[in-house]
C-alpha positions in Angstrom: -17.4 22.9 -5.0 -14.3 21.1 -5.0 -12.7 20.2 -8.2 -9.0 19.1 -6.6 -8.5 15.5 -6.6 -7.5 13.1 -4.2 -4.7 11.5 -4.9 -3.5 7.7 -4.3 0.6 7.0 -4.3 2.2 4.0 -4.3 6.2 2.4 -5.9 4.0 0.5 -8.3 0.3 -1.0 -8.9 -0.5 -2.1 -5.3 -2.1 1.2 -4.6 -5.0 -0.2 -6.3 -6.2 -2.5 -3.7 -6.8 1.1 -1.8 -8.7 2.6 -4.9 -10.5 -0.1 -5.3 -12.3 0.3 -1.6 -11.9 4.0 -1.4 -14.2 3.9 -5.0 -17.0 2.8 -2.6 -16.6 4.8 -0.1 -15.6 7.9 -1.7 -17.5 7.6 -5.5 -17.6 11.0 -6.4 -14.5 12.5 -5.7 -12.0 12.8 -8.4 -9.0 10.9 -8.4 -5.3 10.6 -9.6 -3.0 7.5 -9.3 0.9 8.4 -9.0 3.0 5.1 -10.0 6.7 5.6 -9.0 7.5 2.4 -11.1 10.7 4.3 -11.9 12.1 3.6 -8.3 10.1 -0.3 -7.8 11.2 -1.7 -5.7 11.6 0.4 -2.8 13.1 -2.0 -0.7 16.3 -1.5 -2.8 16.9 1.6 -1.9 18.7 3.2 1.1 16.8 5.0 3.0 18.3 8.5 3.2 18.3 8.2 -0.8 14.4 7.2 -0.9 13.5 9.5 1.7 15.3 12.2 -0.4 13.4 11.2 -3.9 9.7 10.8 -1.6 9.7 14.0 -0.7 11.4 15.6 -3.7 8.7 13.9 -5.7 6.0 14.9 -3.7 6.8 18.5 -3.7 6.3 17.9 -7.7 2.9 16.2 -7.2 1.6 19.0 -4.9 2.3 21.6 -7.6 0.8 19.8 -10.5 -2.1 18.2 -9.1 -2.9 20.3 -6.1 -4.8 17.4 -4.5 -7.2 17.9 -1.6 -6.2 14.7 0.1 -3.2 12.4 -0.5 -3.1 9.1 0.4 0.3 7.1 0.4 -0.9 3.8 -0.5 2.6 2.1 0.2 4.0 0.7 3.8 7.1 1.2 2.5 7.1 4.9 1.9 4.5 5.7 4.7 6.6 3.9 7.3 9.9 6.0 6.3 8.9 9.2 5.2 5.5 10.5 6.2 6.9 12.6 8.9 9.4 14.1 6.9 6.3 14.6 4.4 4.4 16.2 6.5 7.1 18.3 8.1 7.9 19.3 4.2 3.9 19.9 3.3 2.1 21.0 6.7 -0.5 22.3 4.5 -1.4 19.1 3.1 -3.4 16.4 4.4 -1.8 13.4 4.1 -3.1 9.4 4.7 -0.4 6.9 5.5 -0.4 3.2 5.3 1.1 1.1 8.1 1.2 -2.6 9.7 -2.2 -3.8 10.6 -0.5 -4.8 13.9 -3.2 -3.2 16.8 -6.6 -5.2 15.2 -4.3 -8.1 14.8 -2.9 -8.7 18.3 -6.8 -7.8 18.7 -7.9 -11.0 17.1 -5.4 -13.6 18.0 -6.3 -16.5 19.7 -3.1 -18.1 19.4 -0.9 -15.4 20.2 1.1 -16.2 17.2 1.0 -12.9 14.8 2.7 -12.7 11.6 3.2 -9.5 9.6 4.1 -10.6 6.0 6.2 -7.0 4.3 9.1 -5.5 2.5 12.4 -5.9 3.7 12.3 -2.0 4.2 8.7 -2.5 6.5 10.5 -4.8 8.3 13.4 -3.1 9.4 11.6 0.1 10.0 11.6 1.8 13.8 7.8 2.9 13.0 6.8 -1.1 12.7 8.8 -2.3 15.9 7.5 0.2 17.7 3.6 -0.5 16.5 4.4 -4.0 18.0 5.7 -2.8 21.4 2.8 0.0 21.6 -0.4 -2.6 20.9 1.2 -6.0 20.5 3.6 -6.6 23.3 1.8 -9.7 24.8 1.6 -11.6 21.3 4.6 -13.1 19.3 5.2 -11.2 16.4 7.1 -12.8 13.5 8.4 -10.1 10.8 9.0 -11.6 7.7 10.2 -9.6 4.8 9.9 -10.8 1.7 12.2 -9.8 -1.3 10.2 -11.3 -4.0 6.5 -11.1 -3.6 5.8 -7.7 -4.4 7.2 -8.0 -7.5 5.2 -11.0 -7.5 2.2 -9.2 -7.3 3.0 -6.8 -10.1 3.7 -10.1 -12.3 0.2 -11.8 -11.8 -1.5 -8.4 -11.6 -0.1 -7.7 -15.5 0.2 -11.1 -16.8 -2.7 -13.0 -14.5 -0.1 -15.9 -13.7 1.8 -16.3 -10.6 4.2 -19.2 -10.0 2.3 -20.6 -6.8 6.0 -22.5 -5.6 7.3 -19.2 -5.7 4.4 -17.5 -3.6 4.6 -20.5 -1.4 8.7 -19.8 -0.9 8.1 -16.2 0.1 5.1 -16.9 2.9 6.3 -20.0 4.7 8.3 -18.0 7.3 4.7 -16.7 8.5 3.8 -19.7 9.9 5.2 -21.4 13.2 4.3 -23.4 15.7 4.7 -23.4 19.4 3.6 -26.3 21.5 0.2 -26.8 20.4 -0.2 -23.3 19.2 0.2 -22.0 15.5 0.2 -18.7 13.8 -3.3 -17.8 13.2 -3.1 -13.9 11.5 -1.0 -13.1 8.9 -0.7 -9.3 8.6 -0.4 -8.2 5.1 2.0 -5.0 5.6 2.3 -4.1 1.7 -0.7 -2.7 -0.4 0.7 -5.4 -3.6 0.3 -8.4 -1.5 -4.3 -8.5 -1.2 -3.6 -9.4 -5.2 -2.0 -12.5 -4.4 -4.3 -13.2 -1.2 -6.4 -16.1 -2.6 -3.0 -17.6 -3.7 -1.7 -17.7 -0.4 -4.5 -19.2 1.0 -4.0 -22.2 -1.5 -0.4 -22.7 -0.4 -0.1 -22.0 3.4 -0.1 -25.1 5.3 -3.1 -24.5 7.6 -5.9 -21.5 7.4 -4.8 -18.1 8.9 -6.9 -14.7 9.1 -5.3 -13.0 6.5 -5.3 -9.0 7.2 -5.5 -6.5 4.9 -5.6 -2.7 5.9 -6.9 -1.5 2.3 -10.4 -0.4 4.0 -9.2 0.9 6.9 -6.9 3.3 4.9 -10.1 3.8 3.0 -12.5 4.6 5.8 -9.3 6.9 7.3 -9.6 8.8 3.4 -13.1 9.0 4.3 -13.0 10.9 7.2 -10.7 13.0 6.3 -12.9 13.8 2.8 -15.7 14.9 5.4 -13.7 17.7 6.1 -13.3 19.3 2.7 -15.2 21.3 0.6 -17.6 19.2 -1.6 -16.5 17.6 -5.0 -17.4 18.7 -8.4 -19.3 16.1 -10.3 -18.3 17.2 -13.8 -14.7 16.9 -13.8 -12.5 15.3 -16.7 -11.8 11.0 -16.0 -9.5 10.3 -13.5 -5.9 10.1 -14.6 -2.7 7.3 -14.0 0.7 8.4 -14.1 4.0 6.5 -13.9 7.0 7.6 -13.1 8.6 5.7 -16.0 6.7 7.5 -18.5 4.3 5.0 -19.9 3.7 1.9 -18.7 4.0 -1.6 -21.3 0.3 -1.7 -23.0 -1.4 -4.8 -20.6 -0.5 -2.3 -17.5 -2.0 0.6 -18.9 -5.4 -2.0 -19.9 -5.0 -2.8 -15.8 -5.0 0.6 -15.0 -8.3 1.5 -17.2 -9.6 -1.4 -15.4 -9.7 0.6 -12.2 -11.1 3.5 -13.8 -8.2 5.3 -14.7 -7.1 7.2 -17.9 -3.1 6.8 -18.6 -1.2 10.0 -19.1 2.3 10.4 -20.0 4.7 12.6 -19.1 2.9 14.1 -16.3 5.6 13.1 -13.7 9.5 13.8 -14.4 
């Protein structure tokens, strides 16, 4: 028996959209949730500096969790430094998060793709070359947004979002060409599933909205399959933040998911 958890890593709260799907595929498996609220938001940050802190702070995860699994619930962080991570940890089994681009050029009818991210997705090598590799015969529209992540943490700890705002941040997804529109929007940022039915209310025509939070799931899952079994009688499954502790109605989110908030578990 297993009694190592798995454990779920994201800048902030949008790793939850992944827990809340691995939770039914993976039930009885122990779990830990990293926050690195201390750095949000990662598209701030240079990238030789962030890759430095991912995986400095994942050397300090490893040792004081020794999880069996590890699964960066973050675009951001998955798209810059997984290599380096894995390079760092060849030990560890690791499950990145990257642009749902291949099942989107899959579904297109239009040809007309958006992939809604971070300013750091968008810039990345990794997600150009995702397009040229499975998307080539599509249009592909990268929009990065600087606002709606942090969005996502708002309505996600207050339940309220301005909708104008969320409006703002996704009207670069959608074009038209001729008699064509966009008809997938690509949602390359864990945060942005919270906000999905908001989006729907403000985009000016219906798009296939695509979220990759059960694939990364079902990708956790296979991977599980590989390990020794998990205990059944291990303690709750803990939060930790990278800022300590979290303000109280985070920590109530948290519980919400299932989690116990720690402090101090994370320097």
């Amino acid at each position: 028996m297993d009694s190592r958890p798995i454990l779920f890593f994201d800048s902030g709260i949008g790793g939850l959209s992944v827990v809340k799907e691995a939770r039914v595929l993976l039930p009885e498996h122990p779990y830990v949730y990293v926050a690195d609220d201390a750095a949000f938001p990662y598209g701030a940050w240079e990238e030789d500096a962030l890759r430095a802190r991912l995986v400095d702070l994942f050397g300090r995860l490893i040792d004081r969790f020794s999880p069996s699994l590890i699964v960066i619930a973050c675009n951001t962080a998955s798209t810059l430094a997984i290599a380096d991570l894995r390079a760092a940890y060849p030990d560890q089994p690791f499950v990145g998060t990257v642009p749902a681009i291949k099942p989107a050029a899959e579904r297109t009818r239009s040809g007309l793709v958006s992939v809604l991210a971070t300013p750091g997705t968008v810039k990345r090598q990794y997600t150009r070359d995702l397009i040229s590799a499975y998307a080539s015969k599509c249009h592909v529209r990268l929009v990065g947004s600087e606002n709606l992540a942090g969005l996502a943490e708002q309505y996600m700890r207050e339940g309220f979002v301005d909708e104008e705002m969320v409006r703002a941040e996704i009207a670069p997804c959608f074009i038209e060409q001729g008699d064509r529109r966009t008809d997938i929007v690509v949602l390359a940022c864990t945060h942005y599933p919270f906000l999905v039915n908001r989006m729907r209310k403000m985009a000016p025509w219906p798009v296939d909205w695509i979220d990759t939070s059960e694939a990364i799931a079902r990708r956790a899952l296979t991977l599980a399959q590989t390990l020794p079994p998990p205990n059944f009688h291990e303690t709750p499954d803990i939060a930790c933040f990278t800022s300590r502790m979290p303000p109280a109605n985070l920590c109530r989110l948290v519980m919400g998911f299932g989690f116990r908030v720690v402090e101090g578990m994370v320097a």
